[in-house]
TORRO-401146 format. One record per atom (N, C-alpha, C, CB): atom name; residue in three letters; chain; x, y, z. Coordinates in nm, 3 decimals. Glycine has a CB too. Example, Ala and Ser with C-alpha at 12.3 -4.5 7.8 and 13.67 -1.06 7.14 Angstrom:
BEGIN
{N; ALA; A; {1.319; -0.569; 0.780}};
{CA; ALA; A; {1.230; -0.450; 0.780}};
{C; ALA; A; {1.320; -0.330; 0.780}};
{CB; ALA; A; {1.131; -0.447; 0.905}};
{N; SER; A; {1.285; -0.225; 0.708}};
{CA; SER; A; {1.367; -0.106; 0.714}};
{C; SER; A; {1.290; 0.003; 0.787}};
{CB; SER; A; {1.408; -0.060; 0.572}};
END
This chain:
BEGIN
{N; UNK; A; {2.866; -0.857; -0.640}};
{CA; UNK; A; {2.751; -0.769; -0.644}};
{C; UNK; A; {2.732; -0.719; -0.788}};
{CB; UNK; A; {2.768; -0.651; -0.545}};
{N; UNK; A; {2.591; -0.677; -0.841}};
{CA; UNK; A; {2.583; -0.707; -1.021}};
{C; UNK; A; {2.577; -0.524; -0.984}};
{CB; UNK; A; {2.397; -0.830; -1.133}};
{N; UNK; A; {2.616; -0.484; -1.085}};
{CA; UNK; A; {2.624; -0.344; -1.120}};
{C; UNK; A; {2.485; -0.285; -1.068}};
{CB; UNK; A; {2.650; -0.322; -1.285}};
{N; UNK; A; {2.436; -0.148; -1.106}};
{CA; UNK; A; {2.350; -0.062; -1.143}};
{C; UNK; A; {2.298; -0.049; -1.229}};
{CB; UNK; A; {2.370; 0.012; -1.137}};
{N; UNK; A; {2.190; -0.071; -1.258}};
{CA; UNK; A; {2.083; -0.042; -1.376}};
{C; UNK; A; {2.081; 0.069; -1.443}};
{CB; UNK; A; {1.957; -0.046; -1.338}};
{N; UNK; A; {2.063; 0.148; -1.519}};
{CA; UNK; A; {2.031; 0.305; -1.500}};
{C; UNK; A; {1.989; 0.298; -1.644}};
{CB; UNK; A; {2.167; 0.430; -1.451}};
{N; UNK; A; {1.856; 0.426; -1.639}};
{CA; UNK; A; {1.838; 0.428; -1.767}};
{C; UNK; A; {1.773; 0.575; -1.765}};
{CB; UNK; A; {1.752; 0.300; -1.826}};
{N; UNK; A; {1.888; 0.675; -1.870}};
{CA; UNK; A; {1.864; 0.795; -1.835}};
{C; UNK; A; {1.768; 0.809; -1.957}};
{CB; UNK; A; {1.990; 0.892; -1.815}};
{N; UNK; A; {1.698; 0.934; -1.892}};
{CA; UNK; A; {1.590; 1.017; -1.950}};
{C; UNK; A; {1.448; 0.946; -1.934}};
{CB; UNK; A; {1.622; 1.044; -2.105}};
{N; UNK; A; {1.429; 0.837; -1.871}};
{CA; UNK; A; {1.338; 0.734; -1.821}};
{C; UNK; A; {1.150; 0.823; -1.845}};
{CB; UNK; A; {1.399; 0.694; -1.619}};
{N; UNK; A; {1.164; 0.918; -1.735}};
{CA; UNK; A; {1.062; 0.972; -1.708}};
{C; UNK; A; {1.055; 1.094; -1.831}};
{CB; UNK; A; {1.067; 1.011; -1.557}};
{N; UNK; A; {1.142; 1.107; -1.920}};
{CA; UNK; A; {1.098; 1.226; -1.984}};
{C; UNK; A; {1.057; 1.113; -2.114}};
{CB; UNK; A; {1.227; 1.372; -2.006}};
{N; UNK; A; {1.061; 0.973; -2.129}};
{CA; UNK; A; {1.033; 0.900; -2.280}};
{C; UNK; A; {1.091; 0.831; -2.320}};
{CB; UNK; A; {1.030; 0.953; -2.379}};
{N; UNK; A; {1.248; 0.810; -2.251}};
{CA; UNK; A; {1.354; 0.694; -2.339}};
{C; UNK; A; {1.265; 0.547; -2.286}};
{CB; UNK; A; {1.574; 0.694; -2.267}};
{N; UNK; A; {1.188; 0.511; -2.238}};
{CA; UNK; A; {1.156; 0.401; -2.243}};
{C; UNK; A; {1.036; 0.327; -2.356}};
{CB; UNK; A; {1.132; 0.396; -2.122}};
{N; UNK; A; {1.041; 0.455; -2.436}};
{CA; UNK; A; {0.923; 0.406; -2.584}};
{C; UNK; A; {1.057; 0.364; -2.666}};
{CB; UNK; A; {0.796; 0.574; -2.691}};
{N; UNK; A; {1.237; 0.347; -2.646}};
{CA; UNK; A; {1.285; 0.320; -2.747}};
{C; UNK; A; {1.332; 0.143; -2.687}};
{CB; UNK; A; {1.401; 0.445; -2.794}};
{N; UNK; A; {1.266; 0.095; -2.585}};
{CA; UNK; A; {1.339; -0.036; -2.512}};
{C; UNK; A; {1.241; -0.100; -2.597}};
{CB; UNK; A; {1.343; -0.070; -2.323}};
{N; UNK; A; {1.314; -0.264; -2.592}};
{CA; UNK; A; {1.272; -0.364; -2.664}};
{C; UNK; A; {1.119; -0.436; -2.547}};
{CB; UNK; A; {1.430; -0.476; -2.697}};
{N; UNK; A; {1.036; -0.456; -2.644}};
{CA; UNK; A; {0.898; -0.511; -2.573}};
{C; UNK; A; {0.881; -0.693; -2.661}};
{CB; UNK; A; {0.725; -0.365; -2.625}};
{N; UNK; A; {0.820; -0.748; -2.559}};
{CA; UNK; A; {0.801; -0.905; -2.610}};
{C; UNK; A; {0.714; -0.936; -2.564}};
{CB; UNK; A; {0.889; -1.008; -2.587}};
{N; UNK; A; {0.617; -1.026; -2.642}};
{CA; UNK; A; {0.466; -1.066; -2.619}};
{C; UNK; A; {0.470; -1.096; -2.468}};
{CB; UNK; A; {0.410; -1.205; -2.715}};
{N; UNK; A; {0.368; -1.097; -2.381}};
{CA; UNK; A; {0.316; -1.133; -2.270}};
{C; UNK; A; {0.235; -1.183; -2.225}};
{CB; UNK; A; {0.307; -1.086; -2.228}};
{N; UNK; A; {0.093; -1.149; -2.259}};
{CA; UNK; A; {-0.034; -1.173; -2.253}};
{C; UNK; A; {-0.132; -1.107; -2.359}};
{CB; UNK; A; {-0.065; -1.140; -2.130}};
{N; UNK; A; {-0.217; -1.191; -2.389}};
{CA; UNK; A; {-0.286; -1.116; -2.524}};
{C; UNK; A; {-0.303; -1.020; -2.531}};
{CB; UNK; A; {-0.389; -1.136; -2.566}};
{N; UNK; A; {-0.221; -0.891; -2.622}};
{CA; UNK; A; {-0.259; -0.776; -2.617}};
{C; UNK; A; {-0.193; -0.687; -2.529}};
{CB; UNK; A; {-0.374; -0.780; -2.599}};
{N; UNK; A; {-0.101; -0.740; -2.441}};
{CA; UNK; A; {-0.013; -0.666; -2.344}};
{C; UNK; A; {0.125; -0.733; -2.373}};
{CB; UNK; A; {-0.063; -0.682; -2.180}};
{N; UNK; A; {0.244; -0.627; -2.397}};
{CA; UNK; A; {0.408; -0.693; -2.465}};
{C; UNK; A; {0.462; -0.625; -2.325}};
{CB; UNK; A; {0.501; -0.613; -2.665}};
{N; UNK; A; {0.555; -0.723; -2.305}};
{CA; UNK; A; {0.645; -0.697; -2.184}};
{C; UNK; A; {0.820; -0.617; -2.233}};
{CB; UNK; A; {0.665; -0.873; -2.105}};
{N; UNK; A; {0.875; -0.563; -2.133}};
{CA; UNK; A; {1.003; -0.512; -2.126}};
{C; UNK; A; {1.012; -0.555; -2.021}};
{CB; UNK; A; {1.037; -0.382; -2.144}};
{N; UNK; A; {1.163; -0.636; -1.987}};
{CA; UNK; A; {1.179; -0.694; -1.869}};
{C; UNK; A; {1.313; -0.587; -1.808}};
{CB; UNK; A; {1.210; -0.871; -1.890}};
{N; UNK; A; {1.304; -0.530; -1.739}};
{CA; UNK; A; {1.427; -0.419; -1.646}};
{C; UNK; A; {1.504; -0.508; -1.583}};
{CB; UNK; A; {1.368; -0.304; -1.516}};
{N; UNK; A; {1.409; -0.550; -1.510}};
{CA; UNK; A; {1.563; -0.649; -1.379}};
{C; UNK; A; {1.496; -0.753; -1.308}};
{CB; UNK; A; {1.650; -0.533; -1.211}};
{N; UNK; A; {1.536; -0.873; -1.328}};
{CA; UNK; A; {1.506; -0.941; -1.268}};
{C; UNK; A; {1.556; -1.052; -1.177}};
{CB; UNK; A; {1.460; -0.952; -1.323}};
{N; UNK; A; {1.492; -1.014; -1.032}};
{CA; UNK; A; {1.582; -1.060; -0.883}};
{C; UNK; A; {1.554; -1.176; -0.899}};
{CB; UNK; A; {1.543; -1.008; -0.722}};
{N; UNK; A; {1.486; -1.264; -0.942}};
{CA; UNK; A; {1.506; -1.427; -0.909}};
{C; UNK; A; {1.426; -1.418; -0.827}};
{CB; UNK; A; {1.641; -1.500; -0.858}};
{N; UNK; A; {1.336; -1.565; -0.789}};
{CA; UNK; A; {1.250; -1.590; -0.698}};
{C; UNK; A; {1.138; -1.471; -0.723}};
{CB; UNK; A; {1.321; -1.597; -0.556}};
{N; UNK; A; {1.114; -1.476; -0.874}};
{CA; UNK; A; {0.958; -1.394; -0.877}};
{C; UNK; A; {0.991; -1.232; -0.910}};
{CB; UNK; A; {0.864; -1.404; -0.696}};
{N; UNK; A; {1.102; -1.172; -0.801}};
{CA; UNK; A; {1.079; -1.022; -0.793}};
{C; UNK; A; {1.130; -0.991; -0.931}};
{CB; UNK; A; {1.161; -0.938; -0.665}};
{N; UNK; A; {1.078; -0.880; -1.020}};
{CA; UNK; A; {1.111; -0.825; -1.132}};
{C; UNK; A; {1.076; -0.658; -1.109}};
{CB; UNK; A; {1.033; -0.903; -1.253}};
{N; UNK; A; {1.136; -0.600; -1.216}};
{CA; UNK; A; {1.111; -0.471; -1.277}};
{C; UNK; A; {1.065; -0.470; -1.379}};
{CB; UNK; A; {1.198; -0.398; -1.290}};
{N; UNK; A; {0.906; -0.433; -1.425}};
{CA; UNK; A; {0.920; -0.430; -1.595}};
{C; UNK; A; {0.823; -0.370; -1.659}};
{CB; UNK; A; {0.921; -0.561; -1.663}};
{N; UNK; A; {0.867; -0.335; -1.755}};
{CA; UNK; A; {0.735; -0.217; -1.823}};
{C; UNK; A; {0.644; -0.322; -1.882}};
{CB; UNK; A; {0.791; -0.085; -1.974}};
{N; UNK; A; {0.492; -0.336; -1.874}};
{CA; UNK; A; {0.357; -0.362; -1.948}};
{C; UNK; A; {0.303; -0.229; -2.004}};
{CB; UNK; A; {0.245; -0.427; -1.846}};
{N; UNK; A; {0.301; -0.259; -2.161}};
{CA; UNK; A; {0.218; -0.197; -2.297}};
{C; UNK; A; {0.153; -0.310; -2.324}};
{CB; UNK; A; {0.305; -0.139; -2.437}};
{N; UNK; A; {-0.011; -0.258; -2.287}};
{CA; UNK; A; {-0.123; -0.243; -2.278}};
{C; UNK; A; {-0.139; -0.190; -2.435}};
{CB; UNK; A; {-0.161; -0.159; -2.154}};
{N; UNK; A; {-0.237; -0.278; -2.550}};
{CA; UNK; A; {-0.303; -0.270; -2.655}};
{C; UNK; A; {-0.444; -0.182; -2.582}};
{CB; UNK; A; {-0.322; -0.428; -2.727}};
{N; UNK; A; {-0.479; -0.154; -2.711}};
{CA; UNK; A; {-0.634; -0.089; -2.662}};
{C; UNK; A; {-0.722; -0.177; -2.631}};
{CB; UNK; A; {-0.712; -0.006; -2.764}};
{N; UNK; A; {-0.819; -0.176; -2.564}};
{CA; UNK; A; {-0.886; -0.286; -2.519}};
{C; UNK; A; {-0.831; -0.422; -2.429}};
{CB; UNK; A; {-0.933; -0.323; -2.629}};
{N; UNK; A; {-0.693; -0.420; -2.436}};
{CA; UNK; A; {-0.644; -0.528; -2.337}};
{C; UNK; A; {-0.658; -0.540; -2.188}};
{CB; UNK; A; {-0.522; -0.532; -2.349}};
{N; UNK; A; {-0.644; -0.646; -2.157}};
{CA; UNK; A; {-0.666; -0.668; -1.990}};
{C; UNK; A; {-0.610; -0.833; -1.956}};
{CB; UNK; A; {-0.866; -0.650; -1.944}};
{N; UNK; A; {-0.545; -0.824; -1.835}};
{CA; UNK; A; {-0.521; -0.890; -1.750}};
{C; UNK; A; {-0.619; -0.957; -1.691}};
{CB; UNK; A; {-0.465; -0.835; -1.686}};
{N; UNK; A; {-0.652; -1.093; -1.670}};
{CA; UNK; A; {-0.765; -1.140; -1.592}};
{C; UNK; A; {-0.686; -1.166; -1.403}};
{CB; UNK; A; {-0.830; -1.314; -1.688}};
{N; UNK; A; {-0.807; -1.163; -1.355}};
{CA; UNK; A; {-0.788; -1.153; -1.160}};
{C; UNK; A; {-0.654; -1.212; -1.132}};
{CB; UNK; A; {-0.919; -1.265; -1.050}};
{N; UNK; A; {-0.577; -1.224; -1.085}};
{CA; UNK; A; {-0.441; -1.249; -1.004}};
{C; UNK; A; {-0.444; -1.192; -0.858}};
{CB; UNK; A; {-0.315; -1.177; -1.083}};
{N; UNK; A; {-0.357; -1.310; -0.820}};
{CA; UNK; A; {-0.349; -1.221; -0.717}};
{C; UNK; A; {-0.212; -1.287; -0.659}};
{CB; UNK; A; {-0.489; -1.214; -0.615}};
{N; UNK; A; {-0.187; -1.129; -0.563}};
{CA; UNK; A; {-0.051; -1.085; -0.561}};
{C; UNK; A; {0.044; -1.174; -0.422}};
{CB; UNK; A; {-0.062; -0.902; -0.540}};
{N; UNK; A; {0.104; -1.231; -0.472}};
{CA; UNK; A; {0.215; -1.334; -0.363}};
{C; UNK; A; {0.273; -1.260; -0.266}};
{CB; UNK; A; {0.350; -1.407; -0.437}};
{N; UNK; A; {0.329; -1.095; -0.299}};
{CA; UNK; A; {0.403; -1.025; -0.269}};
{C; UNK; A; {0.355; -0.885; -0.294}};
{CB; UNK; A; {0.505; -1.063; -0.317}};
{N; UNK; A; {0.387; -0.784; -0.259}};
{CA; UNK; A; {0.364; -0.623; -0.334}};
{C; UNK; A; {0.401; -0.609; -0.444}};
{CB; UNK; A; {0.427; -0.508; -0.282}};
{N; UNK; A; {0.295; -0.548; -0.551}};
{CA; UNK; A; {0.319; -0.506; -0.642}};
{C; UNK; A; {0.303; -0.350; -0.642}};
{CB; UNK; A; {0.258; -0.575; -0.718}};
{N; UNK; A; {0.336; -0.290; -0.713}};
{CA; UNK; A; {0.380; -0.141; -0.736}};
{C; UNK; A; {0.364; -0.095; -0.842}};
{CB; UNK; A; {0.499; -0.111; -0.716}};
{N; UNK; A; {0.256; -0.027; -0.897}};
{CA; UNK; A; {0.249; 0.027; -1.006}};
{C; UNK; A; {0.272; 0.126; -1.077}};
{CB; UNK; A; {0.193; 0.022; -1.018}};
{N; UNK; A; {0.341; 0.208; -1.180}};
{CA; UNK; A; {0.335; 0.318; -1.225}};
{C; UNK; A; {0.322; 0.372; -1.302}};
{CB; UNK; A; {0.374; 0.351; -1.215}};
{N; UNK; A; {0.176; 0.450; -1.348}};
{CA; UNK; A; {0.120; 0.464; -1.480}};
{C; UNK; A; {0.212; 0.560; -1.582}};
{CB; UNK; A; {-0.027; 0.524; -1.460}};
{N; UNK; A; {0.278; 0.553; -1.661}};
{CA; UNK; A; {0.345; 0.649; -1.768}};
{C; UNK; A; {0.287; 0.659; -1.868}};
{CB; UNK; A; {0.464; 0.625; -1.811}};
{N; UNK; A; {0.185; 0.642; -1.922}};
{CA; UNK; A; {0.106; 0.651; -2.036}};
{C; UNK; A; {-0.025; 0.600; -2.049}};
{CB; UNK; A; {0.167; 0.602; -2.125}};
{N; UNK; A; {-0.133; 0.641; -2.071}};
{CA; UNK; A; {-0.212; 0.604; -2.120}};
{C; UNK; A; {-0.319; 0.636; -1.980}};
{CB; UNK; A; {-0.177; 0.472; -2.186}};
{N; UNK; A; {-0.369; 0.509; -1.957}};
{CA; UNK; A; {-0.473; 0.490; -1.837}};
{C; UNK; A; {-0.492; 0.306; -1.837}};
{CB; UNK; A; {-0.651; 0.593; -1.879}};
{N; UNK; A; {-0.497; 0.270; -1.664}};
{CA; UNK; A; {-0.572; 0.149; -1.706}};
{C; UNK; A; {-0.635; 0.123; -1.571}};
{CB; UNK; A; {-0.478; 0.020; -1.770}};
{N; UNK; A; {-0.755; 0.042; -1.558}};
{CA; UNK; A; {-0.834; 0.052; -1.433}};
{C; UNK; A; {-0.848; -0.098; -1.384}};
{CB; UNK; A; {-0.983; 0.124; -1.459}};
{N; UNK; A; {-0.864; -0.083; -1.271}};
{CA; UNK; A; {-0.931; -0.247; -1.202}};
{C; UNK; A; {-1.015; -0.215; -1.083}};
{CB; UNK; A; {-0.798; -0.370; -1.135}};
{N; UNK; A; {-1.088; -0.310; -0.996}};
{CA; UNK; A; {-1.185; -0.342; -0.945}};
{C; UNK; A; {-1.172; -0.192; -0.865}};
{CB; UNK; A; {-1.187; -0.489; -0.877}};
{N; UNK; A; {-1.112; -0.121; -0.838}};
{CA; UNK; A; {-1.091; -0.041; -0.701}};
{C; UNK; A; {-1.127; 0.102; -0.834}};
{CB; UNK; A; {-0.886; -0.059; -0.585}};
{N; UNK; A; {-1.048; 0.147; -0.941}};
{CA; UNK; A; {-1.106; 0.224; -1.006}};
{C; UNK; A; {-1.026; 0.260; -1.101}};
{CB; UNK; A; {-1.153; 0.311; -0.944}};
{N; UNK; A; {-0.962; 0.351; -1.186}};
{CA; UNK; A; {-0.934; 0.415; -1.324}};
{C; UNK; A; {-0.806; 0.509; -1.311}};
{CB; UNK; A; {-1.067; 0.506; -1.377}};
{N; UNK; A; {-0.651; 0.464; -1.331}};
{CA; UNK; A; {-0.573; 0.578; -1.337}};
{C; UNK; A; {-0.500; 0.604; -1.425}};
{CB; UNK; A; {-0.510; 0.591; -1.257}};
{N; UNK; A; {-0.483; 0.709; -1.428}};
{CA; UNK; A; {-0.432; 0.787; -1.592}};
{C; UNK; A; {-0.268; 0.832; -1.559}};
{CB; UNK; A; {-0.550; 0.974; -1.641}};
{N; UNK; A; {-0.179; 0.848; -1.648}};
{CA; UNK; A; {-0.022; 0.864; -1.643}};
{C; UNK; A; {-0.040; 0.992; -1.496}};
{CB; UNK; A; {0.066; 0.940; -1.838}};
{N; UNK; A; {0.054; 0.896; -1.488}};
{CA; UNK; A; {0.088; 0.957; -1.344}};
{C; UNK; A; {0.051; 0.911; -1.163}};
{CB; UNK; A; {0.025; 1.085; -1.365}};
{N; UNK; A; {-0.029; 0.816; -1.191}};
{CA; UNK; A; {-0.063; 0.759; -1.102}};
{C; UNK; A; {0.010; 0.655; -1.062}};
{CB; UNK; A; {-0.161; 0.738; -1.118}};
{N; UNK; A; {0.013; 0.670; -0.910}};
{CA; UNK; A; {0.117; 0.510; -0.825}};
{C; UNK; A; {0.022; 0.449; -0.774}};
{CB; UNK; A; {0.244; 0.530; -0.678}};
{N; UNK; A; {0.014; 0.301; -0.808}};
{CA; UNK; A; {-0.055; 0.204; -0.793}};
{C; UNK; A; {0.017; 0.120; -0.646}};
{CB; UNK; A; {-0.058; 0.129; -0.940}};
{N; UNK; A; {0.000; 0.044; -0.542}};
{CA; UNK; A; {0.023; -0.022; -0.441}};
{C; UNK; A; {-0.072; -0.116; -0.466}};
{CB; UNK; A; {0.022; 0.044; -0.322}};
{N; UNK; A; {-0.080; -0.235; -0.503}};
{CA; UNK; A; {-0.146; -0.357; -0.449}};
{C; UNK; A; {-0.054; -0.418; -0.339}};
{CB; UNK; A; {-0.173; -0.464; -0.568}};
{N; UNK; A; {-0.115; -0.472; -0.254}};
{CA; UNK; A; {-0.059; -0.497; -0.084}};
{C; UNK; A; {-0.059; -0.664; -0.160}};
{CB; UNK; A; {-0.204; -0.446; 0.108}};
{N; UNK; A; {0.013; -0.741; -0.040}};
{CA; UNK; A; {0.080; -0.928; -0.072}};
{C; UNK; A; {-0.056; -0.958; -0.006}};
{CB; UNK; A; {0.268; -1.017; 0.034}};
{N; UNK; A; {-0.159; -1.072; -0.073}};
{CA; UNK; A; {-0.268; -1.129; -0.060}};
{C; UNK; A; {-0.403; -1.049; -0.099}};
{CB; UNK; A; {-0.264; -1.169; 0.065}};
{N; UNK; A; {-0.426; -0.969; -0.228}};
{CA; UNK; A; {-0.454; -0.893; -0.302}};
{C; UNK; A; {-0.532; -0.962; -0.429}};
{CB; UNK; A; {-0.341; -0.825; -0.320}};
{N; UNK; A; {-0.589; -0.949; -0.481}};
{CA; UNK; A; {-0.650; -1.004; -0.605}};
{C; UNK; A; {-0.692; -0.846; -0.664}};
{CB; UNK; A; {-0.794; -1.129; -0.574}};
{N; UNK; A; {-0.676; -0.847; -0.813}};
{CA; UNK; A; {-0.765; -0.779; -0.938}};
{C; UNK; A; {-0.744; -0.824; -1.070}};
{CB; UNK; A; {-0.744; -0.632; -0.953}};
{N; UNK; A; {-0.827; -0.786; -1.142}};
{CA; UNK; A; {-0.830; -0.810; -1.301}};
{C; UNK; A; {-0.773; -0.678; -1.352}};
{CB; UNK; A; {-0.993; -0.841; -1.370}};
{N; UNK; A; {-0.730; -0.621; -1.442}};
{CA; UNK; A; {-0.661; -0.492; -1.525}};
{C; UNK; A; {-0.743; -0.478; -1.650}};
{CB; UNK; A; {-0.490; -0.515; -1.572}};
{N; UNK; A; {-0.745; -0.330; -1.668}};
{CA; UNK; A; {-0.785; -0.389; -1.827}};
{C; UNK; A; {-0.743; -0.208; -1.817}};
{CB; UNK; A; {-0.994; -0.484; -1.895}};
{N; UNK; A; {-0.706; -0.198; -1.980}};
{CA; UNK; A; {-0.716; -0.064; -2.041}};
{C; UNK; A; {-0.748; -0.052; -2.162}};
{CB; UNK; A; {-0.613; 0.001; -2.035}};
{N; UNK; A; {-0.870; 0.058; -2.141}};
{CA; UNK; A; {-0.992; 0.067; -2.287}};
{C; UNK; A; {-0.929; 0.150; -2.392}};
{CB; UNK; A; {-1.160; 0.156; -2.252}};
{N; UNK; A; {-0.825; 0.264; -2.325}};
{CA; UNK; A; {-0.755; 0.365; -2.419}};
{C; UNK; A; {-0.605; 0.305; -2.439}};
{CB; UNK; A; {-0.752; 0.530; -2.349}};
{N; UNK; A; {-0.538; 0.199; -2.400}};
{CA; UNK; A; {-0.423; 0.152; -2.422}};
{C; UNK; A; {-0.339; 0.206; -2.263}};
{CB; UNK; A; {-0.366; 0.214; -2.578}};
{N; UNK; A; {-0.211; 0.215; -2.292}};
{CA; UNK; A; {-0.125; 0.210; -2.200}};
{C; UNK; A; {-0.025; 0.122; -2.142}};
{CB; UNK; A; {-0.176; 0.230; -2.137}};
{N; UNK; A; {0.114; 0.219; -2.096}};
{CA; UNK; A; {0.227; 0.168; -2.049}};
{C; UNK; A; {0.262; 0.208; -1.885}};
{CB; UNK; A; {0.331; 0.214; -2.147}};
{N; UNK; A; {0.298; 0.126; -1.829}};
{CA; UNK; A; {0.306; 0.096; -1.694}};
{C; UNK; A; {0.452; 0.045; -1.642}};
{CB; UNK; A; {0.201; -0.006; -1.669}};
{N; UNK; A; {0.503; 0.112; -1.539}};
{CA; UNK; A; {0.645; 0.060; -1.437}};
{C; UNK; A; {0.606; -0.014; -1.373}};
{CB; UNK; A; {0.722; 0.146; -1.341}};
{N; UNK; A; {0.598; -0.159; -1.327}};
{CA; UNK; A; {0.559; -0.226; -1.304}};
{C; UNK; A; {0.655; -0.303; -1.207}};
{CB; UNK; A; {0.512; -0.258; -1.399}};
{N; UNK; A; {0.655; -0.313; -1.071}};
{CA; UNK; A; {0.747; -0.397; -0.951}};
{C; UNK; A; {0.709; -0.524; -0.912}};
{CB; UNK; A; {0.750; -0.328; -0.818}};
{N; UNK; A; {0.730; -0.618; -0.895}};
{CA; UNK; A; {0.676; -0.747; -0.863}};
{C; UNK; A; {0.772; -0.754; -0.732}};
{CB; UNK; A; {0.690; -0.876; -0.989}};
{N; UNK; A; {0.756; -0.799; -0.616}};
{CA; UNK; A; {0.829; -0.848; -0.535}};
{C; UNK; A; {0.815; -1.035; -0.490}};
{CB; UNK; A; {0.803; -0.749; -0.430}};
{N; UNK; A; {0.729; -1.047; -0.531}};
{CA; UNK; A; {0.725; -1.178; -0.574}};
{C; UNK; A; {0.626; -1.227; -0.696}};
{CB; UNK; A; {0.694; -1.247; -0.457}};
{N; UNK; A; {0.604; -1.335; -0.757}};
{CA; UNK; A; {0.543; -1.365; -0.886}};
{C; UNK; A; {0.408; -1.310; -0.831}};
{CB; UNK; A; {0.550; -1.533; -0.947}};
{N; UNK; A; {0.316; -1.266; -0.963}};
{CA; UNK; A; {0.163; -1.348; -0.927}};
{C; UNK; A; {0.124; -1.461; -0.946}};
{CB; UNK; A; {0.065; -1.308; -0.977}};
{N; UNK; A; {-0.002; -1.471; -0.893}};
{CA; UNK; A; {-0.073; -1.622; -0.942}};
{C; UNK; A; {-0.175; -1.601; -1.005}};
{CB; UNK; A; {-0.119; -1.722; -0.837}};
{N; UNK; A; {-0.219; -1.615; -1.115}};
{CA; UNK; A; {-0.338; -1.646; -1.216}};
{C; UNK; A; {-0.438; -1.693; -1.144}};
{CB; UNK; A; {-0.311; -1.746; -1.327}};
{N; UNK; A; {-0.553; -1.600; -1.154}};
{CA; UNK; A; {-0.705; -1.705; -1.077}};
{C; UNK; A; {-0.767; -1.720; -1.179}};
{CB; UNK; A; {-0.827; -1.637; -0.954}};
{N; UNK; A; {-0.796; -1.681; -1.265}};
{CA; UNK; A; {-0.871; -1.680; -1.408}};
{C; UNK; A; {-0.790; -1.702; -1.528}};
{CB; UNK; A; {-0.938; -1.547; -1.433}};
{N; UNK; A; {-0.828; -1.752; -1.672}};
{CA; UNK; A; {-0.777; -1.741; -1.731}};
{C; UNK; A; {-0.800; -1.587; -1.856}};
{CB; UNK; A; {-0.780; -1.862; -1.743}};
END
């Protein structure tokens, strides 16, 4: 069985000092944990103006806004907001003011757009 993760002071900011790596244009990934077969943990920083095109979700995804704001088809949430997309789900993302996000995958997405 693999240890415990832990990463203190999480919610008060230690996660602006973790390492981020390109992802998608304009959005750099931090990868937390990742279960194999798709499921991950991982922070998305969101450039200003960046966005995600439509996907849609294999599995639940789980969102959690810590900074900034970013919106899709349903509407606009700013730090502090918990996101639920349900398994057979589609949206596009985008954030106009930037932003960083906790981000759960329980299984991959799939790209509908490029």
């Amino acid at each position: 069985m693999a240890p415990s993760i832990t990463h203190p002071g999480f919610l008060a900011g230690a996660w602006r000092d973790l390492p981020f790596e390109p992802f998608h244009p304009g959005v750099e990934i931090c990868r937390l944990h990742d279960e194999g077969e798709g499921g991950a943990v991982a922070l998305l920083r969101y450039a200003k103006g960046a966005s995600v095109p439509r996907h849609l979700h294999q599995g639940i995804e789980t969102i959690l806004v810590l900074d900034g704001g970013q919106s899709d088809d349903a509407g606009s949430y700013g730090a502090g907001a918990l996101v639920i997309n349900p398994t057979d789900t589609s949206h596009a993302v985008a954030s106009a003011q930037g932003c960083v996000v906790l981000i759960i995958w329980a299984k991959p997405v799939r790209m509908l757009t490029s």
